[in-house]
Each structure stands twice: as C-alpha cells, then as structure tokens.
Backbone as CSV, one residue per row, in Angstrom:
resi,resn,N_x,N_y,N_z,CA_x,CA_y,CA_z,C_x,C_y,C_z
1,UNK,-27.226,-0.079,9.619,-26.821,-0.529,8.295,-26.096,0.591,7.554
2,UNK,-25.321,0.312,6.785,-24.419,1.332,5.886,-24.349,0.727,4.270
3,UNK,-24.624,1.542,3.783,-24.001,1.293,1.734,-22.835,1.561,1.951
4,UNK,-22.320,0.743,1.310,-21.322,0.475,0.302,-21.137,1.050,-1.003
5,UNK,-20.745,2.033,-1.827,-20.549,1.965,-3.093,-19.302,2.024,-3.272
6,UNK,-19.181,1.701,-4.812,-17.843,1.641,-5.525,-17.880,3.095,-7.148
7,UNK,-16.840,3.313,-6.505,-16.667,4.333,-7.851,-15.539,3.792,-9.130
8,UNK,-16.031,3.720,-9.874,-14.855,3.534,-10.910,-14.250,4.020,-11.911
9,UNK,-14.447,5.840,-11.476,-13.901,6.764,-11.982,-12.801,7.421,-12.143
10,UNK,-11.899,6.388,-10.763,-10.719,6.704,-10.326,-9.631,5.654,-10.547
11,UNK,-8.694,5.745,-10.469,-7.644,4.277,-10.368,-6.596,4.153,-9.469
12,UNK,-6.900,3.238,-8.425,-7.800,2.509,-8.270,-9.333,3.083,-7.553
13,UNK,-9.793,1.904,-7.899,-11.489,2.725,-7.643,-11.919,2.768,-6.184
14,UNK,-12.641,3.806,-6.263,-12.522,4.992,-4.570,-13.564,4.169,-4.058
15,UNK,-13.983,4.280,-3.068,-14.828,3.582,-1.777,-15.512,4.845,-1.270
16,UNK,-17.078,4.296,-1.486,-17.565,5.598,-1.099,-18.584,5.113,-0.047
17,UNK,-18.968,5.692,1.308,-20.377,4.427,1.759,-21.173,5.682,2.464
18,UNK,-22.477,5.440,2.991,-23.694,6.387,3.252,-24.617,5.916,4.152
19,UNK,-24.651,6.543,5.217,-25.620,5.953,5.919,-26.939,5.362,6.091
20,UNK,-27.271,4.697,6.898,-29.001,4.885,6.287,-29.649,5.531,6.826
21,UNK,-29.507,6.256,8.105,-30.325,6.937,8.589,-29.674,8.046,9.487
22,UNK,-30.392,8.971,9.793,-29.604,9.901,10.917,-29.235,9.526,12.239
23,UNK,-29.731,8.126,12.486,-28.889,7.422,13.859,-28.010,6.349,13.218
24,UNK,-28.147,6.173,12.312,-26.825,5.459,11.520,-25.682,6.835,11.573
25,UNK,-26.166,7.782,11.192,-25.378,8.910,10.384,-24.297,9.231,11.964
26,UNK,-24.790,9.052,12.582,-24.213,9.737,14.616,-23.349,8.475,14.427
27,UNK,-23.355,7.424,14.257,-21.972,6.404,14.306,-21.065,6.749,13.091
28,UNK,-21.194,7.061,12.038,-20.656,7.657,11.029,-19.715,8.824,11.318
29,UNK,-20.597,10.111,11.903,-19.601,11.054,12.499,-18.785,10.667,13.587
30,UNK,-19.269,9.656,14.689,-18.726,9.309,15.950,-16.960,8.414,15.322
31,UNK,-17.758,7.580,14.390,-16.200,6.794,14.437,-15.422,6.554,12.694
32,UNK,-15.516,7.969,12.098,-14.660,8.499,10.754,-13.539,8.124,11.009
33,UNK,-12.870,8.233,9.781,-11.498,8.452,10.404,-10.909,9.675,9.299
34,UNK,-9.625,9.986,9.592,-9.095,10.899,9.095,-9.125,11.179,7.404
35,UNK,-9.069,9.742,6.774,-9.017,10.165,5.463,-10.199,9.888,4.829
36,UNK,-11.390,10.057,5.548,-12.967,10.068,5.135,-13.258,12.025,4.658
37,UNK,-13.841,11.901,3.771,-14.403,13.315,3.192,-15.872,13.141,3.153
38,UNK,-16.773,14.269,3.979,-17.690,14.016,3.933,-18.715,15.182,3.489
39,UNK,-20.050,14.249,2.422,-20.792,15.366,1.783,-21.863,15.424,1.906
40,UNK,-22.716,16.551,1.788,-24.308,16.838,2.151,-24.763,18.124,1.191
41,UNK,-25.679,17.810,0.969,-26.632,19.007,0.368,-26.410,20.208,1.133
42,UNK,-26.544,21.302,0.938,-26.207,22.372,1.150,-27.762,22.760,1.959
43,UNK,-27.973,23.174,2.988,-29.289,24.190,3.518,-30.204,23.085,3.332
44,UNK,-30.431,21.555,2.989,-31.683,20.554,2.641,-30.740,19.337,3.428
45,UNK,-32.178,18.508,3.983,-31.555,17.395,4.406,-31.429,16.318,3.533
46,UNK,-30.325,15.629,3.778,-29.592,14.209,3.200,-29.049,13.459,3.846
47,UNK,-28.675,12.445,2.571,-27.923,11.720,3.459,-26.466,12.298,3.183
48,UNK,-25.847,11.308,5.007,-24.550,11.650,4.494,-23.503,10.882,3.875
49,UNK,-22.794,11.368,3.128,-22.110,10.245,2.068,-20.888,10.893,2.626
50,UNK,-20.161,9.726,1.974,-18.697,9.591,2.838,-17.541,9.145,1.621
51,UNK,-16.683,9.746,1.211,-15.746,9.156,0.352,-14.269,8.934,1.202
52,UNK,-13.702,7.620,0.967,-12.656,7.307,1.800,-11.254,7.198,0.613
53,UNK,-10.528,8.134,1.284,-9.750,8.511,0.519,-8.024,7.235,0.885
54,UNK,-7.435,7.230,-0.465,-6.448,6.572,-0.107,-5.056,7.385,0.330
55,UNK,-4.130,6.174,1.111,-3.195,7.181,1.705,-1.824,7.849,0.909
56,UNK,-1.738,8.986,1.325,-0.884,9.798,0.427,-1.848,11.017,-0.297
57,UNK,-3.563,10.571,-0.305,-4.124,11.801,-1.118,-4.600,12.721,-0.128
58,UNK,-5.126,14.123,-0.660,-5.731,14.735,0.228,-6.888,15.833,-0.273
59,UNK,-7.595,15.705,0.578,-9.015,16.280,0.387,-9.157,17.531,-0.455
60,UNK,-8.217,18.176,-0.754,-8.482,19.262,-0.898,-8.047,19.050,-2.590
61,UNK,-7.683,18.015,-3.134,-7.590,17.855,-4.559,-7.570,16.412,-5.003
62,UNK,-9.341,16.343,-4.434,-9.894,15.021,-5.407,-10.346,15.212,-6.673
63,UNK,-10.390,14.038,-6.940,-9.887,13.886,-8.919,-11.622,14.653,-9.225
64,UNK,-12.022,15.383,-9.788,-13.624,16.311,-10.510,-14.264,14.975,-10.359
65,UNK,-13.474,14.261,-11.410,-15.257,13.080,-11.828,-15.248,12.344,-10.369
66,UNK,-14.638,12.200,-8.968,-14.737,11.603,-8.100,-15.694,12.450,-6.719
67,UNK,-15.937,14.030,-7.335,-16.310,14.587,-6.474,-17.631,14.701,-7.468
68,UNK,-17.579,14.963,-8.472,-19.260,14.492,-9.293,-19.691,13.434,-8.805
69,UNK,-19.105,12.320,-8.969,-19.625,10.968,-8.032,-20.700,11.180,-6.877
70,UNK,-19.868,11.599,-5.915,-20.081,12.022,-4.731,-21.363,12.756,-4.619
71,UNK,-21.198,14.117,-5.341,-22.496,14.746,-5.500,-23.420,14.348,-5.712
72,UNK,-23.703,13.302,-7.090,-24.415,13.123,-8.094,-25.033,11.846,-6.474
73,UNK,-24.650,11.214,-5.924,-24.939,10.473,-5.080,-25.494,10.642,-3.744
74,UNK,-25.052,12.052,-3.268,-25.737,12.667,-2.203,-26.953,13.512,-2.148
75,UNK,-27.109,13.931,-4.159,-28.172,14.870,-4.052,-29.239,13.644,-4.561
76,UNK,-29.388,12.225,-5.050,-30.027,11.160,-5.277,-30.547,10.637,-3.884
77,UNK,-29.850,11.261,-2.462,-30.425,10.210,-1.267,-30.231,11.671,-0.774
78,UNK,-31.193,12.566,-0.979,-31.900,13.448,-0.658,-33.358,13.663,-0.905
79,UNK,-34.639,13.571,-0.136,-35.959,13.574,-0.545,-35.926,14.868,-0.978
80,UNK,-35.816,15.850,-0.685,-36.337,17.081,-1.136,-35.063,17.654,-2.497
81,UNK,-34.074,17.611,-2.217,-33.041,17.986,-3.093,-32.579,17.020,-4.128
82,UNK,-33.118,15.577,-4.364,-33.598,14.554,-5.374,-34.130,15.532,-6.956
83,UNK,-35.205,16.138,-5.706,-36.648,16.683,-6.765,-35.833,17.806,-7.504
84,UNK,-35.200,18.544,-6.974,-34.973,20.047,-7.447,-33.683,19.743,-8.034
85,UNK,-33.887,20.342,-9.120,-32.122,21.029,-9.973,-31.547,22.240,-9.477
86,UNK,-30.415,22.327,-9.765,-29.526,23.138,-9.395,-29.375,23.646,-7.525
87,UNK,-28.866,22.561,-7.319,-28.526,21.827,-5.525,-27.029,22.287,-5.767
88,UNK,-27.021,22.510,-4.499,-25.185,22.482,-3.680,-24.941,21.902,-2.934
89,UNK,-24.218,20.839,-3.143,-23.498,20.045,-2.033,-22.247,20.339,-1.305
90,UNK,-21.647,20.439,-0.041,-21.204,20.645,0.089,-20.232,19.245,0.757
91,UNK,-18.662,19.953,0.859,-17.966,18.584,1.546,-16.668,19.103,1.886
92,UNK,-16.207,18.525,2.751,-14.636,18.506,4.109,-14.596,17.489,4.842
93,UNK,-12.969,17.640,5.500,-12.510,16.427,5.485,-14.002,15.885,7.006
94,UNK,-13.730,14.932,6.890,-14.400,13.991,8.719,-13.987,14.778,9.449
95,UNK,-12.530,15.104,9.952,-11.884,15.868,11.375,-12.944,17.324,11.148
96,UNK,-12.991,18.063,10.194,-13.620,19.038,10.287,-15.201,19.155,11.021
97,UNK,-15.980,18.000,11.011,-16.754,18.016,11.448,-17.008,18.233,12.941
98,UNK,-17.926,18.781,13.089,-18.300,19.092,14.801,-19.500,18.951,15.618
99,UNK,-19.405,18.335,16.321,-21.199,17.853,16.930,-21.126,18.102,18.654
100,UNK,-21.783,18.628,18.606,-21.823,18.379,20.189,-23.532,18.263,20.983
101,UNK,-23.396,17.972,22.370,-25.122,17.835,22.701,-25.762,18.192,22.577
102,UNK,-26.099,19.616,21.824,-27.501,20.742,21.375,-28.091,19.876,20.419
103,UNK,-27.141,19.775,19.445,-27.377,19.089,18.344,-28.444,17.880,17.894
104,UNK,-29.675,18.151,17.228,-29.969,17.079,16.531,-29.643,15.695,16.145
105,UNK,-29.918,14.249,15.958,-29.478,13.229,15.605,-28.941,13.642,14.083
106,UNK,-27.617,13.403,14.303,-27.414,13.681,12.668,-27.074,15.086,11.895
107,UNK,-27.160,16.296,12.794,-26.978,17.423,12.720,-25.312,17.617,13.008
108,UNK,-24.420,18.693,12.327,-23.435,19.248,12.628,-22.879,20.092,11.980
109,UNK,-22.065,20.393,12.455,-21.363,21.944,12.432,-19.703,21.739,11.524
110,UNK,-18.826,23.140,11.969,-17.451,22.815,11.445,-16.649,23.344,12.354
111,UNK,-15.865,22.731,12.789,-14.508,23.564,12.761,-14.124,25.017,12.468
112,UNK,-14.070,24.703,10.822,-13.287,25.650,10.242,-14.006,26.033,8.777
113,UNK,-14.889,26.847,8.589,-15.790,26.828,7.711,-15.040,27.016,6.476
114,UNK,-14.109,27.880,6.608,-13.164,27.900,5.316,-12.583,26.335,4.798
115,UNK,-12.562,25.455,5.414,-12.110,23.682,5.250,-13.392,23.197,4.408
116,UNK,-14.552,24.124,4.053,-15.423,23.990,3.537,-16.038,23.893,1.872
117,UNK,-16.184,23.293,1.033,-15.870,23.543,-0.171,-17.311,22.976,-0.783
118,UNK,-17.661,23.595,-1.976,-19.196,23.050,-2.325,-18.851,22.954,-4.139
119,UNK,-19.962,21.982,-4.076,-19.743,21.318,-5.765,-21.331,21.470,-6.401
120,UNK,-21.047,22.212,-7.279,-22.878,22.964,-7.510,-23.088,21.613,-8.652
121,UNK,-24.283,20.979,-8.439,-25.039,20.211,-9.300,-26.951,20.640,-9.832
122,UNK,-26.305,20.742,-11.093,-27.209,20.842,-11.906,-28.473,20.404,-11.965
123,UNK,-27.997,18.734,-12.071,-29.292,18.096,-12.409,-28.751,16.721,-11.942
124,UNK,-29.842,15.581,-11.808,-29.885,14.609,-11.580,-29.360,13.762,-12.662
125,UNK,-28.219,13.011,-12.468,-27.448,12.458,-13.632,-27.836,11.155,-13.718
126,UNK,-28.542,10.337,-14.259,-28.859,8.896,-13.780,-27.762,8.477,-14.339
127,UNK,-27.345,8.421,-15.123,-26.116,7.590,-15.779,-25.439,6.728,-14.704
128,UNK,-24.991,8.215,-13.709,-23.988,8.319,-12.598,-24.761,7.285,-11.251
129,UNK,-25.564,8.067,-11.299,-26.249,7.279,-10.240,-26.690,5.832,-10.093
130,UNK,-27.222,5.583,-11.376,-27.560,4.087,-11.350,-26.134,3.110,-11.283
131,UNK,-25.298,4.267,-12.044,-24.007,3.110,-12.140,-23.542,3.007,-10.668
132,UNK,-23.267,3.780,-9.616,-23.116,3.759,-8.640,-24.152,2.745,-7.896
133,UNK,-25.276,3.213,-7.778,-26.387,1.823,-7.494,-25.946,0.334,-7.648
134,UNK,-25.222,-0.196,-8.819,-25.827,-0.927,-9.111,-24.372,-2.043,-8.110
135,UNK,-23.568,-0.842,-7.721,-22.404,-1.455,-6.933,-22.616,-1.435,-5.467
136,UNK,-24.042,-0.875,-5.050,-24.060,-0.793,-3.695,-24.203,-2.203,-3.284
137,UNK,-23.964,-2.350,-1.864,-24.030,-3.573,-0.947,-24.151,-2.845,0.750
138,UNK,-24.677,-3.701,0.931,-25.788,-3.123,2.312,-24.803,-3.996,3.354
139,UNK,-24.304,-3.759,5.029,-23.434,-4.261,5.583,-24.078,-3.606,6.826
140,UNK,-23.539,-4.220,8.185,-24.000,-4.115,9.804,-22.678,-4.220,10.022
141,UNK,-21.641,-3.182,9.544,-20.226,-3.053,10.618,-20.142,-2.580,11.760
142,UNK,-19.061,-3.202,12.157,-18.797,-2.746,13.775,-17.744,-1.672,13.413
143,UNK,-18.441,-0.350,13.290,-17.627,0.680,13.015,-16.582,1.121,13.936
144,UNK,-17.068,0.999,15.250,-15.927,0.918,16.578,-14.676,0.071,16.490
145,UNK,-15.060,-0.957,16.321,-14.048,-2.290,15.752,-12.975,-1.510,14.981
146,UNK,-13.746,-1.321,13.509,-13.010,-0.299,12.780,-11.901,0.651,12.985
147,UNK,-12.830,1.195,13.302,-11.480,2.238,13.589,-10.519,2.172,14.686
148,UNK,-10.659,1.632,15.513,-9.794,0.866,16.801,-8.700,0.007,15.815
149,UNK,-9.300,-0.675,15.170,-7.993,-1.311,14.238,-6.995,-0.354,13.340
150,UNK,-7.895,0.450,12.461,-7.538,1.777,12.009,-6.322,1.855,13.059
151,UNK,-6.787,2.713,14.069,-5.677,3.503,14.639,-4.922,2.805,15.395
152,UNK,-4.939,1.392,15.981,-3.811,0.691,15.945,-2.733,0.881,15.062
153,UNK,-3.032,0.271,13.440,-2.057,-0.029,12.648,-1.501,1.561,12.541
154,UNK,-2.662,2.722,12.563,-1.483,4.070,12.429,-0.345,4.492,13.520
155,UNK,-0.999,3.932,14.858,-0.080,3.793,15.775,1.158,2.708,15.863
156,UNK,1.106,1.759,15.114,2.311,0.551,14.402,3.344,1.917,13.955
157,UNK,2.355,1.942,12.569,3.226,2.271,11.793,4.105,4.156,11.831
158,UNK,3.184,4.776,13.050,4.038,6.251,13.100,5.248,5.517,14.268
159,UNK,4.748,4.461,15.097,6.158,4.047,15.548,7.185,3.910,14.727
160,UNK,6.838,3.027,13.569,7.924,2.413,12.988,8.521,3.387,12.712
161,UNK,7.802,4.835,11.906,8.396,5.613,11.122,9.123,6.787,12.186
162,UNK,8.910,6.165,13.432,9.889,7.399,14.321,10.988,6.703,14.505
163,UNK,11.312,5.325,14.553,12.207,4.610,15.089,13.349,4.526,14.144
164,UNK,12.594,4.769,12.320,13.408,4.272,11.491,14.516,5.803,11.255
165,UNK,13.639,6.941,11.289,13.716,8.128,11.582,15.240,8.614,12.712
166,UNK,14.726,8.032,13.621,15.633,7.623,15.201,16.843,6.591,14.225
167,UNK,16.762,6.189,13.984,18.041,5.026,13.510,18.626,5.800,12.237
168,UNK,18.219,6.455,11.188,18.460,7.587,10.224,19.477,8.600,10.832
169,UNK,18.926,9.139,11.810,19.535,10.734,12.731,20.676,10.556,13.547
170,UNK,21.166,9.175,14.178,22.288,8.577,13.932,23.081,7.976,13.338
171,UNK,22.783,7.410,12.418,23.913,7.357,11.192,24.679,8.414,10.922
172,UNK,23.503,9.413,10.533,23.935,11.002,10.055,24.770,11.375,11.234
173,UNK,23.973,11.388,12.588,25.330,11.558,13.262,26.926,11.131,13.246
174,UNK,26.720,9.817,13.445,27.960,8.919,13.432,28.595,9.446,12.243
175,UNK,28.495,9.448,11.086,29.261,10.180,9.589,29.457,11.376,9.747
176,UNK,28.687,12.061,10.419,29.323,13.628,10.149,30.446,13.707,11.799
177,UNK,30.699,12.709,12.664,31.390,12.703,13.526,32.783,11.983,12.667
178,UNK,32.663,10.868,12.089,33.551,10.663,11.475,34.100,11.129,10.593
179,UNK,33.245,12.377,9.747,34.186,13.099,8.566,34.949,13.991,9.556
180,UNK,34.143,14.641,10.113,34.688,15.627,11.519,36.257,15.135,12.010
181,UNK,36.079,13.833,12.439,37.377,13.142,12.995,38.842,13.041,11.668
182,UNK,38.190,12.872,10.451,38.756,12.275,9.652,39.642,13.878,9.171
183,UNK,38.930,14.913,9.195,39.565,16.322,8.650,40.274,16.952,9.866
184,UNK,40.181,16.575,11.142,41.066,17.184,12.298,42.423,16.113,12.262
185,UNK,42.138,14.943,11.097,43.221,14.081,11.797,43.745,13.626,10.401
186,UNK,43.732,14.710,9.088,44.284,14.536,8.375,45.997,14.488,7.883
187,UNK,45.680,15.715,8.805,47.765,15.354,8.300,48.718,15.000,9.713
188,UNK,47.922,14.021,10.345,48.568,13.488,11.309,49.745,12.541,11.265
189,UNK,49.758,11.234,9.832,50.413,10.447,9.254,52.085,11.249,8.862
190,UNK,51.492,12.559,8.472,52.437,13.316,7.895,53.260,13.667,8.972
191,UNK,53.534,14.013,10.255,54.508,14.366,11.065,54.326,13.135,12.385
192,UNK,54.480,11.856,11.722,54.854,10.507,12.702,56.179,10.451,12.966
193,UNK,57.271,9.810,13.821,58.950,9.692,13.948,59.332,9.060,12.600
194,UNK,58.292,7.917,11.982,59.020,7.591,11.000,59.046,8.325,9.456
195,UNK,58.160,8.997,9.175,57.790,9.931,8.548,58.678,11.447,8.058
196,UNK,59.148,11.534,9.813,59.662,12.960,10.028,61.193,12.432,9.835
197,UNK,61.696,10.872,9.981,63.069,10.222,10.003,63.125,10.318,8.004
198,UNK,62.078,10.098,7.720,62.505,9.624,6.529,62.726,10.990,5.989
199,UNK,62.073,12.077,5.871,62.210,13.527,5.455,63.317,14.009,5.709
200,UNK,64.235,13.761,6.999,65.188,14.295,7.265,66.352,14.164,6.234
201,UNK,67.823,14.521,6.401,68.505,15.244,6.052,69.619,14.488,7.042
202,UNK,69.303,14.174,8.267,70.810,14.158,8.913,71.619,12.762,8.591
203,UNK,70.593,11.592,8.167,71.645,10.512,7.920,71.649,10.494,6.088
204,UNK,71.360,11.623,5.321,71.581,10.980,4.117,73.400,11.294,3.452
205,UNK,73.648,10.358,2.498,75.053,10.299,1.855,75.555,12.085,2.249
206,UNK,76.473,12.233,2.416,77.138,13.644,1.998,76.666,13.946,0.622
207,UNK,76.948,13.327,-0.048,77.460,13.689,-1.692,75.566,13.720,-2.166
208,UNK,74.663,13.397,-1.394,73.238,13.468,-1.965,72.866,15.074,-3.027
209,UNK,73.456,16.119,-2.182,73.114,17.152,-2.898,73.871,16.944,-4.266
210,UNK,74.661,16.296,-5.177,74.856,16.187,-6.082,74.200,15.738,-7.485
211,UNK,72.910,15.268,-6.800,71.996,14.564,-7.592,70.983,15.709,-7.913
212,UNK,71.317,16.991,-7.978,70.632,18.072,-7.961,71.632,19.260,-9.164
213,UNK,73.063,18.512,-9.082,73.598,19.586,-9.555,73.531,19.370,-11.353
C-alpha cells in the first residue's frame, strides 16, 4: 500500500506519496523515477516520503513551503523523531539513491553525498500536517506498471525530440548551403552574352558619345 498526499502550497499542487512500510519502501526505491525527490529523517528511522516533481523543475530549487511540506510530513511518520523537536531531514533526487544486497529492507545509501541536502525542523507543525492528512488516500499500485509506462512515453518523446532536432539540423543545413550558393553565384547574371551585348560599345550610334558632351 502507498499514501497519497496532496500539497497545496504550490501551483499547481505537488504530489507527494509515502510508503507504508520498509517492504513497501524496497518497491519505492526499486521503481522511482527520475523526477521523484526523496526524504527521511536524518540518523532516526522513517518513513520514506517521496515528492514528485513536475517536468521542467529540478530538485535542487524546490519552492521552501514545498520542502516544509515534505519535512513537516516525514518527521510526523517517524516513531521516534515524531516525539523529539529539532529533527533533520534530509532529501535528493531518487537516482541518487543506492541500495545494494548488504543492505537492510528499506535501508540505503548515496551516490553522491554532496546531491545531499537537509531541512532542519523545529517542531511538529500540526497545521501542516493535518492539512496534508486530511488529503491522503491509501492505493495498491502496480508501481512496475508505472514506471514501464513512465519510460515508454520518455522514450516516445526523446525520439520525437531527436527526430525533430534531426529535421531542424537540415534545414539549417539546406539554408546555409543555399546562402553559400547564392553569394558564389552572385554576380553571375552580370557577365551573361546578353548582358555583356548590352554593355558593349560596338553596335551603338557613332554620334552616342554626344549625349555626354
């Protein structure tokens, strides 16, 4: 099972969801996808919460009140870090994450610890929390499904955008072949037979140079 919440701190409002358990949490890390950001209490166990980001943004400058969200929500579905004030949560993107077989159900590592960023919370905000609560909805996705569709449509659409790309890089070709053509073959008109007949001199009147005097 997975939550659902809704944030409506943002516009449009962010999608945030959390596992229910640490063998929920192993399908969570197993099948993220790229524009998932994911957060946990710092040194205490939690849950893990997940904010899914829309495309064009990026992790590294989500909107404050969307990463309060987040917090205020991960240190609430924490038993031990619930109780206590002044918690650190921490959060990076999904790709950063790292698990391999040593590992605990639900346990992991990073990448790149510097990809790492923490949001210090104070205190338990109910405001935040209940309002978030009161949007949860409980769901049995086929997270595999998911993201298989996911990366279909990204695989659609980086086609499209190589092809359109590919059809772009010839045009540009074709025009800069034709200005090319057009400046080697500018004063070609200018020395044609009829051109060079009309410029001439040998059939005009005798008396033409008079129209000068």
């Amino acid at each position: 099972m997975v939550y659902y919440f809704t944030s409506n701190v943002v516009e449009p409002s962010a999608f945030i969801y959390v596992g229910k358990d640490k063998f929920e949490n192993e399908d969570l890390i197993k099948y993220g996808l790229e524009k998932d950001v994911w957060f946990h209490v710092d040194n205490l166990s939690s849950a893990h919460v997940y904010v899914r980001l829309r495309d064009g943004e990026s992790w590294d400058n989500i909107p404050e009140q969307l990463v309060v969200d987040c917090a205020q929500l991960t240190k609430a579905n924490s038993i031990e870090g619930n109780k206590k004030d002044n918690v650190t949560v921490i959060y990076t993107p999904w790709s950063n994450l790292m698990k391999d077989g040593s590992m605990a159900a639900g346990q992991v590592s990073f990448h790149n610890q510097k990809l790492v960023r923490k949001a210090f919370v104070a205190q338990r905000e109910n405001v935040i929390v209940n309002r978030l609560n009161k949007t949860r909805v409980e769901k049995f996705p086929d997270l595999r499904a998911e993201k298989e569709e996911y990366l279909k449509v990204q695989r659609r659409e980086d086609r499209k955008a190589r092809e359109e790309k590919k059809t772009q890089e010839k045009q540009e070709k074709r025009e800069r072949e034709q200005m090319k053509w057009q400046k080697d073959h500018a004063y070609d008109d200018m020395f044609n037979d009829e051109n060079m007949h009309a410029s001439s001199n040998q059939d005009r009147d005798p008396d033409f140079l008079d129209d000068f005097m």
